[in-house]
ROMIKOL-456171 format. One line per field, with one value per residue: residue number from 1; x, y, z of N, C-alpha, C in turn. Coordinates in nm, 4 decimals. Example, Ala and Ser with C-alpha at 12.3 -4.5 7.8 and 13.67 -1.06 7.14 Angstrom:
<vexdrens>
i c(1 | 2)
n.xx c(1.3190 | 1.2850)
n.yy c(-0.5690 | -0.2250)
n.zz c(0.7800 | 0.7080)
ca.xx c(1.2300 | 1.3670)
ca.yy c(-0.4500 | -0.1060)
ca.zz c(0.7800 | 0.7140)
c.xx c(1.3200 | 1.2900)
c.yy c(-0.3300 | 0.0030)
c.zz c(0.7800 | 0.7870)
</vexdrens>
This chain:
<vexdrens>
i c(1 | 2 | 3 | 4 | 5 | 6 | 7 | 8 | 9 | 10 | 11 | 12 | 13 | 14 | 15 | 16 | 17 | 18 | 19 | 20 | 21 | 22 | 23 | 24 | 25 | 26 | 27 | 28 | 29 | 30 | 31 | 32 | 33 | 34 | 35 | 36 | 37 | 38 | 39 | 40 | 41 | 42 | 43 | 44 | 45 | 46 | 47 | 48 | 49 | 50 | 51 | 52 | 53 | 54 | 55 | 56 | 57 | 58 | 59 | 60 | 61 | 62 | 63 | 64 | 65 | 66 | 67 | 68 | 69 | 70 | 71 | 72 | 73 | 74 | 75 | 76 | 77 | 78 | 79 | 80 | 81 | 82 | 83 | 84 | 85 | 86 | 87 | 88 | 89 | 90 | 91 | 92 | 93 | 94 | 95 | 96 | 97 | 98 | 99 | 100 | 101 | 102 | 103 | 104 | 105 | 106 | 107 | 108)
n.xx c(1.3974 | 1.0859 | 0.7781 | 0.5599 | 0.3613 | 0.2718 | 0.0330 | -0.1641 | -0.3735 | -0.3494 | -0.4509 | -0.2329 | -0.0401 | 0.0657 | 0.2664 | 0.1838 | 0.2568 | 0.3126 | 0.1928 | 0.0801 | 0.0413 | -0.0096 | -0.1672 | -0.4370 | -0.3577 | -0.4303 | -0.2992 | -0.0977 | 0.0726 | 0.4203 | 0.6451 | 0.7683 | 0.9474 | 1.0143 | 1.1937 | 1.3476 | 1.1362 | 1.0393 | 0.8450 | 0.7440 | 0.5547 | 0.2580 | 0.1361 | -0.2644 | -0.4425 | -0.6666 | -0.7872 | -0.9151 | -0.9060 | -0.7500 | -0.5654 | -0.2510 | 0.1073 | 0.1623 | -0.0546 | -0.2681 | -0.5768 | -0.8437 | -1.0951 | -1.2560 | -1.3236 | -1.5407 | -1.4664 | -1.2671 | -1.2329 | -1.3990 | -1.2992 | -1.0560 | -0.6204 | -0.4160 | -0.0424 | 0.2116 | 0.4466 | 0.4954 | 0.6444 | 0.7345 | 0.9190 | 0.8671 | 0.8144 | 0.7036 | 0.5187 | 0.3412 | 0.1266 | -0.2078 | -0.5456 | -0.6274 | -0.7262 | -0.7773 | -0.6872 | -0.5557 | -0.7232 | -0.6145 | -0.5684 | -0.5802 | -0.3072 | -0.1497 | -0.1204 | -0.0095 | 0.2497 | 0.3262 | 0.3257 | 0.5232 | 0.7929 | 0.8027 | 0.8648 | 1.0510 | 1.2681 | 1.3163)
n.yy c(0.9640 | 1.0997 | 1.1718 | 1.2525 | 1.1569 | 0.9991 | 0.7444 | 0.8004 | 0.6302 | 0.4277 | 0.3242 | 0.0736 | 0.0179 | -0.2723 | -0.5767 | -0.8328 | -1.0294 | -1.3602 | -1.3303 | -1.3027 | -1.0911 | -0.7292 | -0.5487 | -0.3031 | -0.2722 | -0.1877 | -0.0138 | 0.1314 | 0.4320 | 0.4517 | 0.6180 | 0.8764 | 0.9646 | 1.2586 | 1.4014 | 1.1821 | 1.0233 | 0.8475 | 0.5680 | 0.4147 | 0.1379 | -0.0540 | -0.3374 | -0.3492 | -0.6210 | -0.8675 | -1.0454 | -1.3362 | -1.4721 | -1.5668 | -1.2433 | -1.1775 | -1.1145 | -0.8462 | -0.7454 | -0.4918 | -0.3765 | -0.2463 | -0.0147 | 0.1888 | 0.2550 | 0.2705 | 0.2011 | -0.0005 | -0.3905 | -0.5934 | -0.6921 | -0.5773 | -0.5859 | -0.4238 | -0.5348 | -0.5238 | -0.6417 | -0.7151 | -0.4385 | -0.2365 | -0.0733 | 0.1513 | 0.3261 | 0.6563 | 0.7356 | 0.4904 | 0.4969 | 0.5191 | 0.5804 | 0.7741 | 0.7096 | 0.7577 | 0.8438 | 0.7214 | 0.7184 | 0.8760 | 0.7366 | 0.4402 | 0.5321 | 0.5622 | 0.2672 | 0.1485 | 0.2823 | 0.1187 | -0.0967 | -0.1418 | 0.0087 | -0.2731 | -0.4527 | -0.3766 | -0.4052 | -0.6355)
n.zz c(0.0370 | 0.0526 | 0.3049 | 0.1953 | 0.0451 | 0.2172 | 0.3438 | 0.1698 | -0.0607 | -0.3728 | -0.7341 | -0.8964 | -1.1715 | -1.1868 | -1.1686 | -0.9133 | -0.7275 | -0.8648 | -1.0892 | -1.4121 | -1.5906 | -1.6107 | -1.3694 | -1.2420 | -0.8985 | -0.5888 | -0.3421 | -0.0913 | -0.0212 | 0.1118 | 0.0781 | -0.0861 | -0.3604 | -0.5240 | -0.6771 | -0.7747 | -0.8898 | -0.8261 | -0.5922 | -0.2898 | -0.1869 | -0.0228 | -0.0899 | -0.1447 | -0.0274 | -0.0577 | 0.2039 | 0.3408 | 0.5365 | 0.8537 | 0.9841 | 0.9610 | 1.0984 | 0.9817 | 0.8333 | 0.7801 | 0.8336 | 0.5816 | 0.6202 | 0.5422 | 0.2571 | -0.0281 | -0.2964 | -0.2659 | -0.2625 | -0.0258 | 0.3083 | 0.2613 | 0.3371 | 0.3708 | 0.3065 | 0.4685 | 0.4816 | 0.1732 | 0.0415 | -0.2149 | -0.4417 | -0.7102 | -1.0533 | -1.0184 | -1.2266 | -1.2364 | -1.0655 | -1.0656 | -1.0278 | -0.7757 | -0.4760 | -0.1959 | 0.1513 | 0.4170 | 0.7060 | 1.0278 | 1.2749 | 1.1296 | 1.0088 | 1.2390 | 1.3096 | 1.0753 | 1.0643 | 1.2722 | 1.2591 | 1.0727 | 1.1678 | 1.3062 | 1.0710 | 0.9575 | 1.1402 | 1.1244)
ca.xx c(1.2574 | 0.9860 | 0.6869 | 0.4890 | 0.1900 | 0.2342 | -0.0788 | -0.2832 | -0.3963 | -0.3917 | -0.4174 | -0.0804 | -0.0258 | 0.1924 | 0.2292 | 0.1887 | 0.2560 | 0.3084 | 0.0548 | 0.1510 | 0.0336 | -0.0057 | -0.3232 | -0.4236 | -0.3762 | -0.4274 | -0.1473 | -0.0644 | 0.2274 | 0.5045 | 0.7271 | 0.7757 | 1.0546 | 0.9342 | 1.3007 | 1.4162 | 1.0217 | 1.0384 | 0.7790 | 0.7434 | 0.4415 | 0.2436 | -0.0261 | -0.3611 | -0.5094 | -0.7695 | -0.7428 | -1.0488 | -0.8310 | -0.7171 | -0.4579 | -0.1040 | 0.1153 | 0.2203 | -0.1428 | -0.4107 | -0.7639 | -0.8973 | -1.2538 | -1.3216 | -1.3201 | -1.5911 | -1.3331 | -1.2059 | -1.2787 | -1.4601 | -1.1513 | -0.8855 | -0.5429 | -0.2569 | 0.0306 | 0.3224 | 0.5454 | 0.5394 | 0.6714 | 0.8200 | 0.9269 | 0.8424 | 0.8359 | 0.5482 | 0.3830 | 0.2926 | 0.0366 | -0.3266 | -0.6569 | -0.6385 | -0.8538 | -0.8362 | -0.5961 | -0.5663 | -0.7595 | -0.5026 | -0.5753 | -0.4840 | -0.1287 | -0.0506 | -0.1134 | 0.0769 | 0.3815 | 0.3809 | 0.3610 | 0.6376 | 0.8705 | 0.8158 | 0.8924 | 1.2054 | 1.3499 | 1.3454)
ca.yy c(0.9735 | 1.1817 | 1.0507 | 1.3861 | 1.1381 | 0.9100 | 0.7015 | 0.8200 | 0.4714 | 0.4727 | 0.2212 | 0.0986 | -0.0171 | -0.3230 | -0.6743 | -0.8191 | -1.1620 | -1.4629 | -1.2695 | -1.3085 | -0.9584 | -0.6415 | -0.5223 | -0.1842 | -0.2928 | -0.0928 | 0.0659 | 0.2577 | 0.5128 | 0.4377 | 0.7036 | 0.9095 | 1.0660 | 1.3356 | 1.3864 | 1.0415 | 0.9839 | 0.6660 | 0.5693 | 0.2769 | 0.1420 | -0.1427 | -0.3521 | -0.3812 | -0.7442 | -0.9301 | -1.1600 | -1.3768 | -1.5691 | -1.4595 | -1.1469 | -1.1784 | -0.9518 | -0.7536 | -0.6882 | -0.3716 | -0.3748 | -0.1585 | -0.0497 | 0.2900 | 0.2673 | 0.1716 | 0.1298 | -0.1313 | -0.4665 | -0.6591 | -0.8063 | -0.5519 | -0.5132 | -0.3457 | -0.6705 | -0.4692 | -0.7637 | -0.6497 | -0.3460 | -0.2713 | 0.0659 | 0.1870 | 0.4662 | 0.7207 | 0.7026 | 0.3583 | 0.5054 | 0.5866 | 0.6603 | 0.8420 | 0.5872 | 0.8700 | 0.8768 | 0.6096 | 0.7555 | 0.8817 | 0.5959 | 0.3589 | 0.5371 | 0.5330 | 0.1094 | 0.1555 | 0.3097 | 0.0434 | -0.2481 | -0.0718 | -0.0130 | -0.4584 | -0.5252 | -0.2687 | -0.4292 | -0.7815)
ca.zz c(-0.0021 | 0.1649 | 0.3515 | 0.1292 | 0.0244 | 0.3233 | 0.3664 | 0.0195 | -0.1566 | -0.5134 | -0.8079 | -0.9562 | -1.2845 | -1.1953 | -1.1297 | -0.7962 | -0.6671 | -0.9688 | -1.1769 | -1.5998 | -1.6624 | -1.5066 | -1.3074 | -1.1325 | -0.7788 | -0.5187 | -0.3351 | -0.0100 | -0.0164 | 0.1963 | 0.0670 | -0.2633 | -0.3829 | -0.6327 | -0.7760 | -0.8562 | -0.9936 | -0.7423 | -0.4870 | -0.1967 | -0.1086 | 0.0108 | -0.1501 | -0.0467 | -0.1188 | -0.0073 | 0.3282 | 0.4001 | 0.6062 | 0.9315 | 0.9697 | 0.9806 | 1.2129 | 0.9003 | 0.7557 | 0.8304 | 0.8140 | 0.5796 | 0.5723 | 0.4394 | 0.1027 | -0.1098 | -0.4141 | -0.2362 | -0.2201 | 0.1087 | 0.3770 | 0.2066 | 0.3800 | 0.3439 | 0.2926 | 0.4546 | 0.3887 | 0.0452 | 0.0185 | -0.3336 | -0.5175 | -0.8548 | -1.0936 | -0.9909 | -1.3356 | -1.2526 | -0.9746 | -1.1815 | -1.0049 | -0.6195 | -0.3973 | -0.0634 | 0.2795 | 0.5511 | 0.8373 | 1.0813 | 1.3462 | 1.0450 | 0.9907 | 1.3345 | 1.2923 | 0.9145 | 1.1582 | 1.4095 | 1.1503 | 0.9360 | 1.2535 | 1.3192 | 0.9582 | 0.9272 | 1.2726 | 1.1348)
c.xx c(1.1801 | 0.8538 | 0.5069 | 0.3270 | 0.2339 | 0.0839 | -0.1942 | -0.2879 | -0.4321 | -0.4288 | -0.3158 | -0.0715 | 0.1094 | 0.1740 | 0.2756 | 0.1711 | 0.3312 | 0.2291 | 0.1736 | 0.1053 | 0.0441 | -0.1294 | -0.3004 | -0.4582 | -0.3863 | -0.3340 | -0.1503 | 0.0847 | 0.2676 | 0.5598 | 0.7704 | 0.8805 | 1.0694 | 1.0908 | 1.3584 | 1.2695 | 0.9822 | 0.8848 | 0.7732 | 0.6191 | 0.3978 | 0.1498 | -0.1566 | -0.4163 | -0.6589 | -0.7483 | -0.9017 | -0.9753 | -0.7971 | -0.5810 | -0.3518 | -0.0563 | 0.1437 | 0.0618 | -0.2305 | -0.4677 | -0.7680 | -1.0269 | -1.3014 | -1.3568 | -1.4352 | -1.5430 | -1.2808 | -1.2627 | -1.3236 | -1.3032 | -1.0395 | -0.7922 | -0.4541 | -0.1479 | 0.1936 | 0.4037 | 0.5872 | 0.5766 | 0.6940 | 0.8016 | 0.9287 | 0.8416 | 0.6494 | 0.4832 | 0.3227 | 0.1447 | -0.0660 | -0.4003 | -0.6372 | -0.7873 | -0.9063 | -0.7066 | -0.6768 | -0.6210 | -0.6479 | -0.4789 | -0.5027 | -0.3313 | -0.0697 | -0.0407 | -0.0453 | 0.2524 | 0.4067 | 0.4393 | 0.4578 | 0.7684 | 0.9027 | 0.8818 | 1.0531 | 1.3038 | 1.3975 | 1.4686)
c.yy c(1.0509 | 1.1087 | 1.1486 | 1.2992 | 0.9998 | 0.8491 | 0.7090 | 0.6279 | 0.5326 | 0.3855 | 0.2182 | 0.0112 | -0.1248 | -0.4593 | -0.7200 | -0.9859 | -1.2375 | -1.4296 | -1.2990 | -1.1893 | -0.8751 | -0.5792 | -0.3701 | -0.2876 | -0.1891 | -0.0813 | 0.1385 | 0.3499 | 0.5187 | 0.6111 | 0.6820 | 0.9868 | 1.1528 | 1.3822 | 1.2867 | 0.9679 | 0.8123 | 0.6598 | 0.4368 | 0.2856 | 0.0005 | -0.2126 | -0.3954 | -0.4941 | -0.7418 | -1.0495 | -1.1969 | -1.4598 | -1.4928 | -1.3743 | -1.2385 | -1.0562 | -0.8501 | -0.7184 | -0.6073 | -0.3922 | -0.2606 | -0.1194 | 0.0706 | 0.3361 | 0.2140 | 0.1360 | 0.0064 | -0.2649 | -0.5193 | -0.7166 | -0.7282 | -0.5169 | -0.4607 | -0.4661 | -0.5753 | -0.5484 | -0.7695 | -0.5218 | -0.3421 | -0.1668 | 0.0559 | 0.3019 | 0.5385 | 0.7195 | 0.5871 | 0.4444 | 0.5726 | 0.6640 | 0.6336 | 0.7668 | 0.7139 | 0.8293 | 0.7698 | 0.7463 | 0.7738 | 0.7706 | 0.5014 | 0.4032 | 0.5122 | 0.3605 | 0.0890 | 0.1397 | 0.1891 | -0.0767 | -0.2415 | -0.1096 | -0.1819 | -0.4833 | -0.4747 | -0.3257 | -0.5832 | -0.7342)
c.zz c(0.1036 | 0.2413 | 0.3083 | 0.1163 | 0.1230 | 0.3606 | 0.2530 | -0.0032 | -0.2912 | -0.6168 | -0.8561 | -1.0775 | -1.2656 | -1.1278 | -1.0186 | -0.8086 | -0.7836 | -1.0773 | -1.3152 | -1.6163 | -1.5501 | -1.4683 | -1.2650 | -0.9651 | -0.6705 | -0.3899 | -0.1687 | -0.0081 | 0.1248 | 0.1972 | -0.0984 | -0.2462 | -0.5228 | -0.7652 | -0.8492 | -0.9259 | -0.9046 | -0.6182 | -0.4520 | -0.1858 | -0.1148 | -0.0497 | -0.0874 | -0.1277 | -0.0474 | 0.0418 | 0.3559 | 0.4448 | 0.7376 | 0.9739 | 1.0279 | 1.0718 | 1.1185 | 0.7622 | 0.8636 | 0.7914 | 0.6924 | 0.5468 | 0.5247 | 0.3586 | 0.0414 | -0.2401 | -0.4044 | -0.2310 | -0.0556 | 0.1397 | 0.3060 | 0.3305 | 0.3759 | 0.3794 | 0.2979 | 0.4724 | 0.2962 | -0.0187 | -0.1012 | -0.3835 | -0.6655 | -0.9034 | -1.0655 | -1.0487 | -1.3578 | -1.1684 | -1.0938 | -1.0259 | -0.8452 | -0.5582 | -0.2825 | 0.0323 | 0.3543 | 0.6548 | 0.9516 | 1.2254 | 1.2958 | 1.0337 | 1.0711 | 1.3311 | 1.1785 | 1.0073 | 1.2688 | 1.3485 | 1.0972 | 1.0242 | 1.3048 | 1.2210 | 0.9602 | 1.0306 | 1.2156 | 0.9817)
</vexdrens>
């Protein structure tokens, strides 16, 4: 896979957690792989609780909800036509904290 839309957030057409249906959730790209139609990525929830070592802040968005973070604990790949509407790019500060969190999770 490539790391081509590394950091974009998007909405994803797909169910997340115990959910009975399927929602647009919103999304960060791990890594897409434009030939096999596949992409990784992470979901962004909502933490009003306090962070975990495997969640990011994120605050740039007004798309987003208040307290969203990126729940890289959950990684999980899908087909690319799940991804809908383009939210914007992690701030490059945020990726380098995406990369550090990623490198913790990937080690365990």
């Amino acid at each position: 896979m490539k790391k081509l839309n590394y950091g974009k957030i998007y909405y994803a057409d797909i169910v997340y957690k115990n959910e009975d249906k399927k929602d647009f959730v919103p999304v960060v790209v791990i890594e897409a792989d434009e030939v096999e139609l596949l992409v990784t990525v992470a979901p962004i929830i909502t933490n009003d609780s306090e962070l975990t070592n495997t969640q990011i802040v994120v605050k740039q968005f007004e798309e987003l909800r208040p307290n969203s973070v990126i729940e890289v604990a959950d990684i999980m790949t899908f087909d690319l036509a799940r991804l809908k509407g383009y939210v914007g790019k992690l701030a490059q500060e945020q990726i380098e904290e995406l990369d550090k969190v990623l490198e913790t999770v990937r080690e365990k």
